[in-house]
Wavefront OBJ file of the C-alpha trace (Angstrom):
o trace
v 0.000 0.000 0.000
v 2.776 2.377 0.948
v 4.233 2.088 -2.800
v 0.526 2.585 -4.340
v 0.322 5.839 -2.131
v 3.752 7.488 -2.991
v 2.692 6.720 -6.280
v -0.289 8.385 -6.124
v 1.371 11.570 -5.018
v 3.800 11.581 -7.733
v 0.845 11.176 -9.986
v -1.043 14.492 -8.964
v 2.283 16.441 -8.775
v 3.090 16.113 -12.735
v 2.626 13.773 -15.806
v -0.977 13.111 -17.659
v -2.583 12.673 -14.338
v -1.478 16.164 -13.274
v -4.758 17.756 -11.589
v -6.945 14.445 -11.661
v -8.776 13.428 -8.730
v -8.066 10.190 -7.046
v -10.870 7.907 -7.078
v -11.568 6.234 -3.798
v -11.693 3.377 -4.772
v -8.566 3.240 -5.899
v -7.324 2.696 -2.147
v -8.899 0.343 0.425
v -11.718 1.677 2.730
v -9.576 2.343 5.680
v -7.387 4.830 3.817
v -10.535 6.510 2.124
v -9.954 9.576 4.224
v -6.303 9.900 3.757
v -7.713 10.086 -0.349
v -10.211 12.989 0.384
v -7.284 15.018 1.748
v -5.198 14.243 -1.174
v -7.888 15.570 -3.102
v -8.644 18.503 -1.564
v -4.933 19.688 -1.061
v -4.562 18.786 -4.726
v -5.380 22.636 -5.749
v -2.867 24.012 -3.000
v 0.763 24.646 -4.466
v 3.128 22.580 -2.798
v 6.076 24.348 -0.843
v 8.968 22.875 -2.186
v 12.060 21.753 0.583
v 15.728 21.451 0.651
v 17.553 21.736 3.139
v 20.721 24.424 3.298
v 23.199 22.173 1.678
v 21.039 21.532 -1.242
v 19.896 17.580 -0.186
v 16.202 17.463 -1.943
v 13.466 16.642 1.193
v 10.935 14.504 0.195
v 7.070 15.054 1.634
v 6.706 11.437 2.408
v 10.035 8.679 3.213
v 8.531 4.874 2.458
v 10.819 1.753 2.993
v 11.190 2.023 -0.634
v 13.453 4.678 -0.287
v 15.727 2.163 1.675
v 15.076 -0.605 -0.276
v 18.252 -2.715 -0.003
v 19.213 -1.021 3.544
v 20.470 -3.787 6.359
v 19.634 -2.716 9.827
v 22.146 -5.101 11.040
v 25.207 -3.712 8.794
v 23.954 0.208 8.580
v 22.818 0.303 12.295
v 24.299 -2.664 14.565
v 23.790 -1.875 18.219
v 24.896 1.625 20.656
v 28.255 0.601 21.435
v 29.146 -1.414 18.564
v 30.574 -0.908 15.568
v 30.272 0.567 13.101
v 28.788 3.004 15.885
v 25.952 4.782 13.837
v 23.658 4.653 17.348
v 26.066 6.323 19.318
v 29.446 5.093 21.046
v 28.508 4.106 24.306
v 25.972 0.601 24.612
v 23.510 2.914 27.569
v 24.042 6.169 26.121
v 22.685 8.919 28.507
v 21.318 6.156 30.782
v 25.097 5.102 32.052
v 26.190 8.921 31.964
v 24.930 12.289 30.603
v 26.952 14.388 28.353
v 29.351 16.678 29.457
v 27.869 20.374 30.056
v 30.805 22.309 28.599
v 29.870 26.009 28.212
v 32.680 27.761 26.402
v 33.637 31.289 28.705
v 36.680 33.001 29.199
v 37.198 36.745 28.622
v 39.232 39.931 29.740
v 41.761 38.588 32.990
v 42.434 35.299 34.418
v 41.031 36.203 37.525
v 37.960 37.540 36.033
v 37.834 34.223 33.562
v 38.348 31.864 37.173
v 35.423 33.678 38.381
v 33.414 32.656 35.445
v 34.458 28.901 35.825
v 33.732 29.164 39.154
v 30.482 30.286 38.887
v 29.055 28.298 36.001
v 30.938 25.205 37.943
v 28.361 26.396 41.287
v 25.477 26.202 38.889
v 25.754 22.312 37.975
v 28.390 22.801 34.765
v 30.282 19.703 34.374
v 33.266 20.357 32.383
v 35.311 23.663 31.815
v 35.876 24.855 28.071
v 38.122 28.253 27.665
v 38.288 30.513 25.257
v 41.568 32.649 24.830
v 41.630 35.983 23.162
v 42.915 36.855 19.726
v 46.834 37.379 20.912
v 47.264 33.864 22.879
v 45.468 32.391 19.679
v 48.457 34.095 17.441
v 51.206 33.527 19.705
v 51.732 37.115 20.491
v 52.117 38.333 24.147
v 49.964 41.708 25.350
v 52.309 43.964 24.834
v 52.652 43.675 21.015
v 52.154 46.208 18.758
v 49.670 43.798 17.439
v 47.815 43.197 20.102
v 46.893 46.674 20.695
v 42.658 46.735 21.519
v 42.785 43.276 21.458
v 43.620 42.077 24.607
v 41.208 39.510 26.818
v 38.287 41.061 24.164
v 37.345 37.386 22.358
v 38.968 35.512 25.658
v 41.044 35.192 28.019
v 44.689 36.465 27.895
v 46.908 34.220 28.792
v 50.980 34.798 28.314
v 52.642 32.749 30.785
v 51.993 30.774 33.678
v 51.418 32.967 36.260
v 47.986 33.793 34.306
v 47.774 30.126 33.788
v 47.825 29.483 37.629
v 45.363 32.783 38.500
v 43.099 31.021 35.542
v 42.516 27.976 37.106
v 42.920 29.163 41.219
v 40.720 27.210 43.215
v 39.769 24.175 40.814
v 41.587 21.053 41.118
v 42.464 19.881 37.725
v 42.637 16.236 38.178
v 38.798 16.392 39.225
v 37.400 18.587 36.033
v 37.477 18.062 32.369
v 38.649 20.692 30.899
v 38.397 21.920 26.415
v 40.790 24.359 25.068
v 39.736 25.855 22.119
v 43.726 26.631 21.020
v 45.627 25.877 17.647
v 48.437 27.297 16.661
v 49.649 27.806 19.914
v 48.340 24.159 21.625
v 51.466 23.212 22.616
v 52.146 25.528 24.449
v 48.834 25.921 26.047
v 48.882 22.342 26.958
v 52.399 22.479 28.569
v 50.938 25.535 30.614
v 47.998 23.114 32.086
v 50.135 20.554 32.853
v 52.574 23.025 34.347
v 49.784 24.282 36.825
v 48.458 20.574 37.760
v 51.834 19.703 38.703
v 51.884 22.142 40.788
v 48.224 21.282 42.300
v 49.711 17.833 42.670
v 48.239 16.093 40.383
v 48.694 12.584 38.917
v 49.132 13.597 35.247
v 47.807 10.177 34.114
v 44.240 11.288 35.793
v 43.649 14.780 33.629
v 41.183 14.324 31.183
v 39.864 17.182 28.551
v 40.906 17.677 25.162
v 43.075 19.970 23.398
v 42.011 21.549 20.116
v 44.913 21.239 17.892
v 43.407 21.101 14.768
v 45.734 22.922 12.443
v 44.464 22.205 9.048
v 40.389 24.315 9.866
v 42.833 27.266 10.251
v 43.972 27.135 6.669
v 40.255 26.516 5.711
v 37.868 28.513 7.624
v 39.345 30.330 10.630
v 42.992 31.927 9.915
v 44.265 31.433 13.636
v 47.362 29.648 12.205
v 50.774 30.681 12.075
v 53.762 28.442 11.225
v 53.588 26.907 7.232
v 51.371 23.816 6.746
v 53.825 21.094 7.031
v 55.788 22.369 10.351
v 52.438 22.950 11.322
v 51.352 19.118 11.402
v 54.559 18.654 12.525
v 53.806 20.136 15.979
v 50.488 17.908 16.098
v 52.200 14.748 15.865
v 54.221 15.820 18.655
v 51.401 16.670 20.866
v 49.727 13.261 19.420
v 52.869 10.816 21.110
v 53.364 13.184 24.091
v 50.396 12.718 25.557
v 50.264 9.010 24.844
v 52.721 8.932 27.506
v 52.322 11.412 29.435
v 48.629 11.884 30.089
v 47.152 9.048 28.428
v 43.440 9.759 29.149
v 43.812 13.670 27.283
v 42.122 14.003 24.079
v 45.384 14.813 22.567
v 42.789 16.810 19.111
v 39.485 17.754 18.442
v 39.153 17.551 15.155
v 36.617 20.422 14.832
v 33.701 20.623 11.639
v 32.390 23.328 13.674
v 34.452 26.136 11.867
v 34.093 24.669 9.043
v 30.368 24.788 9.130
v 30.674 28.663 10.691
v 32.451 29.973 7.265
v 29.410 28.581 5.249
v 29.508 24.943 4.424
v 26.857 22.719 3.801
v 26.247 19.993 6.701
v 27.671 17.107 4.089
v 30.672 19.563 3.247
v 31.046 19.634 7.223
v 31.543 16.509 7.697
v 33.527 15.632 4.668
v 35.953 18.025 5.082
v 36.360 17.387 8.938
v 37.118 13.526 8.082
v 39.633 14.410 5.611
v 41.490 16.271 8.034
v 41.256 13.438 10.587
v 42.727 11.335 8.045
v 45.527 13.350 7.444
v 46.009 13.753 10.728
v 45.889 9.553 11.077
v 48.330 9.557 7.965
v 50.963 11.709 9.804
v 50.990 10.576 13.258
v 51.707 6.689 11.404
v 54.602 8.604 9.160
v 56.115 9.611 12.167
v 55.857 6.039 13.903
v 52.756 5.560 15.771
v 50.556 2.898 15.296
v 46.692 3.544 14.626
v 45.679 1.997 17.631
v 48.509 3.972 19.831
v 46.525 7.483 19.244
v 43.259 6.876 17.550
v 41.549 6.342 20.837
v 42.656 10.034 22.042
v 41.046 11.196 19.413
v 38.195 13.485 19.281
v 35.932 15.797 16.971
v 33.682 19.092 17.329
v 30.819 19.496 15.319
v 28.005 22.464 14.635
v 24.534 21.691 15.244
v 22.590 24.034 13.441
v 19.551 24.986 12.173
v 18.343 22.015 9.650
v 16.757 19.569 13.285
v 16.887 16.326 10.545
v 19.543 16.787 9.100
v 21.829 17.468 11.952
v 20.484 14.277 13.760
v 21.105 12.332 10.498
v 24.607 14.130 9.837
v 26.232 12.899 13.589
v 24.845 9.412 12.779
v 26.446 9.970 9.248
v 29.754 10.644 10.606
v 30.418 8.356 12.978
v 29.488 5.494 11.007
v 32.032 6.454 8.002
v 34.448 7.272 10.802
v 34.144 4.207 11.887
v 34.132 2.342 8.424
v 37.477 4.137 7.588
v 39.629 3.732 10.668
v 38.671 0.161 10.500
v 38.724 -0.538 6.566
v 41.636 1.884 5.513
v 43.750 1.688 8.597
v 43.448 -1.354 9.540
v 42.620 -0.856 13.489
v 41.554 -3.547 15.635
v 40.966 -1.835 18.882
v 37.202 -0.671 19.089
v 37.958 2.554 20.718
v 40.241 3.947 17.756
v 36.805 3.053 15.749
v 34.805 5.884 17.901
v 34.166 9.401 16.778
v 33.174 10.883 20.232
v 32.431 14.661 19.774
v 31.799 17.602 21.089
v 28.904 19.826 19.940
v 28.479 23.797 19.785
v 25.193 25.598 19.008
v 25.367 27.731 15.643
v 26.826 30.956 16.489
v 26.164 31.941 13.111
v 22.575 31.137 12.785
v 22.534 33.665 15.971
v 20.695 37.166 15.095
v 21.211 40.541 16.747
v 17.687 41.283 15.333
v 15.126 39.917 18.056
v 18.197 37.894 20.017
v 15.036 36.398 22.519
v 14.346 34.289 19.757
v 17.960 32.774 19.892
v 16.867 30.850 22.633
v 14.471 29.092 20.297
v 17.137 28.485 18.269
v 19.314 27.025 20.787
v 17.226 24.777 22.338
v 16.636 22.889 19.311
v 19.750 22.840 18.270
v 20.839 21.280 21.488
v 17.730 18.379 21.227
v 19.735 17.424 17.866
v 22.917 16.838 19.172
v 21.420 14.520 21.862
v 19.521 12.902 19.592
v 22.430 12.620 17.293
v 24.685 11.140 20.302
v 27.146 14.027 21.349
v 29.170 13.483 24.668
v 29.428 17.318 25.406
v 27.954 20.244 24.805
v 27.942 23.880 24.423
v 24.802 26.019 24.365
v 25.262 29.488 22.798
v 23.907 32.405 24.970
v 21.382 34.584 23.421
v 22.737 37.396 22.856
v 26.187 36.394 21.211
v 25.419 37.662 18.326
v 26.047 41.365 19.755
v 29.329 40.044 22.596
v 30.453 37.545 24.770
v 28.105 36.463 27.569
v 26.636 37.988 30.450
v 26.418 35.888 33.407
v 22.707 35.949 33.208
v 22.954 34.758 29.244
v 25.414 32.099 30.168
v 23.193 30.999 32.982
v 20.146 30.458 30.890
v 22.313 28.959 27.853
v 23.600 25.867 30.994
v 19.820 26.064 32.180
v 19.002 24.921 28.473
v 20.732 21.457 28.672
v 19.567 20.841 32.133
v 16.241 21.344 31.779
v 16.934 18.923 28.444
v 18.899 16.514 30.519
v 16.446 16.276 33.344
v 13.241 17.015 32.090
v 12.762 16.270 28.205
v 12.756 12.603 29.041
v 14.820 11.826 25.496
v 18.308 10.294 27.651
v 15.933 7.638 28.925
v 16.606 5.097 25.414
v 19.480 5.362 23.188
v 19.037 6.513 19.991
v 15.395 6.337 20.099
v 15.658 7.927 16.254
v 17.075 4.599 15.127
v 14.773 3.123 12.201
v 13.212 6.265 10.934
v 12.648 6.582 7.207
v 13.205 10.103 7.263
v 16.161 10.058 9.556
v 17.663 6.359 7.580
v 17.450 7.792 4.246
v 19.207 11.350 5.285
v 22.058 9.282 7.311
v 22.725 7.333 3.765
v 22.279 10.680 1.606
v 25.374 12.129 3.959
v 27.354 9.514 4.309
v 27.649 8.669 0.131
v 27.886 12.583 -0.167
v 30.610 12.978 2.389
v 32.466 10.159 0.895
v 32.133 11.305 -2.557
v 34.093 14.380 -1.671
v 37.116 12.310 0.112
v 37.321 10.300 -2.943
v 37.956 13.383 -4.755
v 40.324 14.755 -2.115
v 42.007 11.393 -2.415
v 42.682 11.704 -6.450
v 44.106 14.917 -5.256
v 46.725 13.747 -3.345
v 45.261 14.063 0.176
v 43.787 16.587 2.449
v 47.039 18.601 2.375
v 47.258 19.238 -1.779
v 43.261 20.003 -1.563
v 43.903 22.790 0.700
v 47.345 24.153 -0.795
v 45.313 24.367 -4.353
v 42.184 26.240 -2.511
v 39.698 23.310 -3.738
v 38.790 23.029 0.230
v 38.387 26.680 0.343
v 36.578 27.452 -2.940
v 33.580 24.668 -2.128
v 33.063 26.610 0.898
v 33.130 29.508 -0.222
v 30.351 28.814 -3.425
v 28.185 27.527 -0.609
v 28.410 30.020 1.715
v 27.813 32.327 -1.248
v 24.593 30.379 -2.199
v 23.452 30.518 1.111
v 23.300 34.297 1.237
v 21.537 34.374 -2.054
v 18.592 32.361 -0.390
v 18.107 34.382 2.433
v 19.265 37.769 0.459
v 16.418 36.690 -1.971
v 13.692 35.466 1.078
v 13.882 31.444 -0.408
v 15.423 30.508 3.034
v 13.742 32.636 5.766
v 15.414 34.171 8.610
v 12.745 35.332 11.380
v 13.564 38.508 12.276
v 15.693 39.408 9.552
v 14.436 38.966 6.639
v 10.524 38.211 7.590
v 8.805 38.860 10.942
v 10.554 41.614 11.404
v 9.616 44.369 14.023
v 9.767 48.163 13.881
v 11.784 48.688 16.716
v 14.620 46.597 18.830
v 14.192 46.258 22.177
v 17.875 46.735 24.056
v 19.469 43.864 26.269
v 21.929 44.259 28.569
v 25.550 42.783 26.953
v 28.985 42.392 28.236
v 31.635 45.106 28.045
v 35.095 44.494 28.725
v 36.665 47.091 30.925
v 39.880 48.750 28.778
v 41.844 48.758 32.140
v 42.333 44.950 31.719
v 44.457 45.570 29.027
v 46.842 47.588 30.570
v 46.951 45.716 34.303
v 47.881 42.605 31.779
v 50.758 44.594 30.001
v 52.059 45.398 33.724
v 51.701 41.923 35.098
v 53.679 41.012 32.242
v 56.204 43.111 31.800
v 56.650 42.741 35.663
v 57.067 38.995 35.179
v 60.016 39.533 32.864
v 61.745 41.758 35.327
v 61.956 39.515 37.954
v 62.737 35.794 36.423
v 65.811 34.081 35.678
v 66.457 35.611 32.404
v 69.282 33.235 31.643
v 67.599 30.139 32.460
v 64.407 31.279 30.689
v 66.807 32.265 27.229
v 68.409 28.331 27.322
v 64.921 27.247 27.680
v 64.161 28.918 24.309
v 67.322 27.982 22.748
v 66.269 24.098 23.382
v 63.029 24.807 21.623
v 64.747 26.626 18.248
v 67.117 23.462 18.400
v 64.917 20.906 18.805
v 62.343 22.538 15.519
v 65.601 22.618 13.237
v 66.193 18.930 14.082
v 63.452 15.842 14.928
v 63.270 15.934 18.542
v 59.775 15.960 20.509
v 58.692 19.682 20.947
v 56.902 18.774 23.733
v 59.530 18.700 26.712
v 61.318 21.145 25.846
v 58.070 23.895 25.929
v 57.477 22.244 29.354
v 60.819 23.028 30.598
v 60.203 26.533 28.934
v 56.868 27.438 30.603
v 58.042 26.321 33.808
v 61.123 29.140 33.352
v 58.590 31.598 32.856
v 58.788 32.199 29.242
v 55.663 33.674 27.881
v 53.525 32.466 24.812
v 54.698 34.775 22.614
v 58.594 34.064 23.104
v 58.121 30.257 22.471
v 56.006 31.211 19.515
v 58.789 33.243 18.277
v 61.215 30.925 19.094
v 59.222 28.433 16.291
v 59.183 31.131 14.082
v 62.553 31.474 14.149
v 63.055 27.688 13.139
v 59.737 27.429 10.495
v 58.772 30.604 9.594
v 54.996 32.414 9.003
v 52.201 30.390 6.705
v 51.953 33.612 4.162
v 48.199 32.820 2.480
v 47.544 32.743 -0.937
v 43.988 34.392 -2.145
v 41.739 31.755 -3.402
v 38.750 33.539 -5.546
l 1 2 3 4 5 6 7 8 9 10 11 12 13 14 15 16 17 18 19 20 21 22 23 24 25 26 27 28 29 30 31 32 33 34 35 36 37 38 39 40 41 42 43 44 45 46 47 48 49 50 51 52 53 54 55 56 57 58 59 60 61 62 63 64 65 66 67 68 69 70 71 72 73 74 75 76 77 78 79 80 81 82 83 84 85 86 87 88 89 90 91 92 93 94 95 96 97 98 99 100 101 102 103 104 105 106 107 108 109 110 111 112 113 114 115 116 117 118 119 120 121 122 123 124 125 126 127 128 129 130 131 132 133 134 135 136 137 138 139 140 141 142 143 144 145 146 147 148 149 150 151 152 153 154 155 156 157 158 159 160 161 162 163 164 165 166 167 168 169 170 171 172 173 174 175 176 177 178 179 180 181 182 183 184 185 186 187 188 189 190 191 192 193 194 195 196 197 198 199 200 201 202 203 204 205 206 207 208 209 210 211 212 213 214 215 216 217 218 219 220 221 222 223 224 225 226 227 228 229 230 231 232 233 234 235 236 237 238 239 240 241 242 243 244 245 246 247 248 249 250 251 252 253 254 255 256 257 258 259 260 261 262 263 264 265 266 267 268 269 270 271 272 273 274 275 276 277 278 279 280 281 282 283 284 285 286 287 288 289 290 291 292 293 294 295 296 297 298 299 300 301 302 303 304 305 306 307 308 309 310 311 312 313 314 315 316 317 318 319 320 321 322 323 324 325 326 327 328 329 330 331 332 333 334 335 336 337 338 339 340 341 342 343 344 345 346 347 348 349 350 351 352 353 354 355 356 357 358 359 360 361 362 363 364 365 366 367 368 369 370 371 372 373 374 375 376 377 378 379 380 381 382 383 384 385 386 387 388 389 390 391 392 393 394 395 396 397 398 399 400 401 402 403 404 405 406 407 408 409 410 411 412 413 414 415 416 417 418 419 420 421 422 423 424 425 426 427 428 429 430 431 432 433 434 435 436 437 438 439 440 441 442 443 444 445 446 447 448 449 450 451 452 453 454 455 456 457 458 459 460 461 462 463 464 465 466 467 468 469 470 471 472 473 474 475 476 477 478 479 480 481 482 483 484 485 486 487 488 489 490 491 492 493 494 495 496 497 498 499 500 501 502 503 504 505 506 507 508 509 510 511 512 513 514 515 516 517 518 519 520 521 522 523 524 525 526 527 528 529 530 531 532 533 534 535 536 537 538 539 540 541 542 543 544 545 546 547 548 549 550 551 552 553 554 555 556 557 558 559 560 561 562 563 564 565 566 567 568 569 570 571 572
């Protein structure tokens, strides 16, 4: 019956039955009714759906649109491979996700507060966000840095703001995400620096560090060092910490970005995979075995707008994650098979036009990456499209995934999406179109080539730039901006960071220099040039650095020094 009724409904959109009725009798009795409403929609144009990344939607999803799909091969179990219902075999029921709101701004000691507070209010992980300068590897008191200081997060240029950062919070009991690239390294040796001196047993701290290098190039131009030194210092993180702290997410392989500069959600995915390959492919050219680091690592995806789809896309990735670490790389451990990932809110589908409504936003954005399996989260605050977060907005945006968490009732079965046409069909539709594009980034000569020759960059950029058409043209609406609008804004109340900060920071710094061992804190940096020029680890050496009080910016020059600046071609 279900093929006779899709059939139907193709009939009255075109072809010589265009406009007929449907005669009742066509269908048996019991679906009589469901044939008068046919019939009396038949006059009503039908709105026609895509979603954003151009994947048609169809009004009605039969099990004849997976004819030939195998629960047992596409879906399996939670917990077992190929992992498409989620990584863990209870889900939610065993343990919820990680509440991980991403906060840091102006001081350390104003940042601490922030973590301390959020912490007090039933948070369950710490995620920090550093400003512009500790992103470049710049300290305070460059000429760059100039009105940039602790204004997108936290500055941080040595480890005395390291320690004020995390006063009071015992890292061996927290999780903690840094959202750090270029300069992870050095970031990570400033954390372990400061939970050495807590006390800690290194082999207990958990979190992850960012550390994904290539989404720089792409999409978010925090880089600094060429490509190739650049991967260099990854694979160095990648066997430190299987040593050293064995149970730190040693990258997060992040679509998020990605997904922020304009991609479609099968683009996302695609492209973040690629990179995790590469990534794969390196850390085995420079002697690790797949199942040494793939378990430490982890990914960071955008859950935006498009509910289905972004269900359908996590289920999507994890699966062809899991197909390619097994099939291409030969794994055998189980865990190096897991994507686990981290999810963020949209920050771009955030409007400064009517921000209450962000809420709306968020919330459902948050119900798709439970329902798509996440094992943290992030919930934007409403009124990030105009700053960073008051307390109040950050409260409510934690208050969103606890009142999801303890009151939706949806962590109570895992994966209860599992089996839907709708959802089935989309998961397929992502997966072939994700692994259509690494097959062409493959012919290419790897992730690497596709983003020195701007073919990475350029599909982003064509969809970001059809994107805008839509909503610049009102075929993809926008409430508040483009429709719905109102005559007048009502104000909210929004962060401002106090210009003071800057220069107390400069102070602190320069202060630090004055009174440190500036000969033990130059050999430090020496060690660091020497080791770049040759094959050595990185990683001890920027230890031994931090812990001589050099600052962020020194070590950064000291790798500059030894690889140079990434100079960026235009890509049109």
């Amino acid at each position: 019956m279900a093929y006779r009724y899709r059939s139907l409904i193709r009939a009255r959109r075109a072809g010589p039955w265009a406009g007929w009725p449907i005669p009742a009798f066509y269908f048996p009795l019991s679906v009589a009714i469901m044939t008068d409403e046919i019939n009396k929609r038949a006059a009503l144009p039908e709105r026609k759906s895509a979603s954003p990344g151009g994947l048609p939607i169809e009004a009605v999803v039969t099990p004849e649109d997976l004819r030939g799909w195998d629960p047992e091969r596409e879906l399996g179990y939670p917990g077992a491979f190929p992992f498409t219902r989620g990584v863990y075999p209870t889900m939610y029921r065993g343990r919820l996700w990680t509440m991980r709101q991403y906060a840091g701004f102006g001081s350390a000691a104003e940042s601490n507060r922030r973590y301390r507070y959020l912490l007090a209010q039933g948070q369950t992980g710490l995620s920090v966000a550093f400003d512009l300068p500790t992103q470049i590897g710049m300290d305070s008191d460059h000429a760059l840095a100039q009105g940039e200081v602790g204004k997108v997060g936290v500055a941080i240029d040595s480890l005395e703001d390291m320690q004020g950062l995390f006063e009071g919070i015992p890292l061996e009991r927290v999780s903690t995400s840094m959202t750090i690239n270029a300069t992870a390294a050095i970031l990570l040796a400033l954390y372990v620096a400061v939970a050495k001196q807590q006390g800690a047993n290194l082999k207990r701290l958990a979190g992850t560090v960012q550390n994904d290098i290539l989404k720089e190039y792409i999409a978010r131009g925090t880089y600094i060092y060429p490509l190739r030194p650049a991967m260099r210092i990854v694979t160095d993180i990648f066997a430190w910490c299987r040593t050293e702290i064995p149970n730190w997410n040693a990258i997060s392989i992040s679509g998020y970005h990605i997904r922020e500069a304009g991609s479609t959600d099968v683009q996302e995915i695609a492209f973040t995979l690629a990179n995790g390959i590469a990534y794969v492919e390196a850390a085995i050219s420079a002697g690790l075995t797949i199942d040494e680091f793939a378990p430490q690592l982890s990914f960071f995806f955008n859950s935006h707008n498009d509910f289905l789809m972004q269900v359908a896309k996590f289920r999507a990735a994890r699966r062809l994650w899991g197909r390619t670490i097994r099939e291409r790389f030969a794994a055998r451990d189980a865990r190096s098979m897991m994507l686990r990932f981290h999810a963020q809110t949209a920050g771009s589908s955030l409007t400064a036009q009517q921000p209450e409504n962000n809420l709306v936003r968020v919330g459902l954005q948050c119900l798709a990456a439970v329902l798509g399996g996440c094992q943290s989260l992030h919930a934007n605050a409403l009124d990030e499209a105009l700053a960073l977060p008051t307390e109040q907005s950050a409260l409510l945006a934690l208050r969103t995934q606890q009142i999801l968490a303890h009151e939706s009732g949806v962590v109570n079965t895992a994966d209860p999406v599992a089996g839907s046409y709708a959802i089935e069909k989309l998961t397929n539709e992502i997966e072939a179109g994700a692994a259509e594009y690494i097959s062409k980034i493959d012919a290419m000569g790897g992730m690497l080539r596709a983003i020195e020759g701007g073919y990475v960059q350029q599909e982003i950029q064509k969809a970001a730039y059809e994107y805008q058409q839509a909503v610049d043209s009102g075929t993809q609406v926008v409430v508040g901006v483009n429709r719905f609008q109102e005559d007048t804004e009502r104000p909210i109340p929004t962060l401002q960071i106090d210009p003071e900060i800057e220069r107390t920071q400069v102070a602190r710094l320069q202060g630090l220099r004055a009174r440190r061992d500036t000969g033990k804190t130059r050999c430090s940096l020496e060690e660091i040039e020497r080791r770049a020029r040759c094959d050595e680890n990185l990683m001890p050496a920027i230890l031994t650095a931090v812990e001589s009080w050099a600052t962020v910016g020194e070590i950064s020059d000291s790798l500059r020094r030894a690889f140079g600046e990434y100079q960026e071609s235009v890509v049109l």
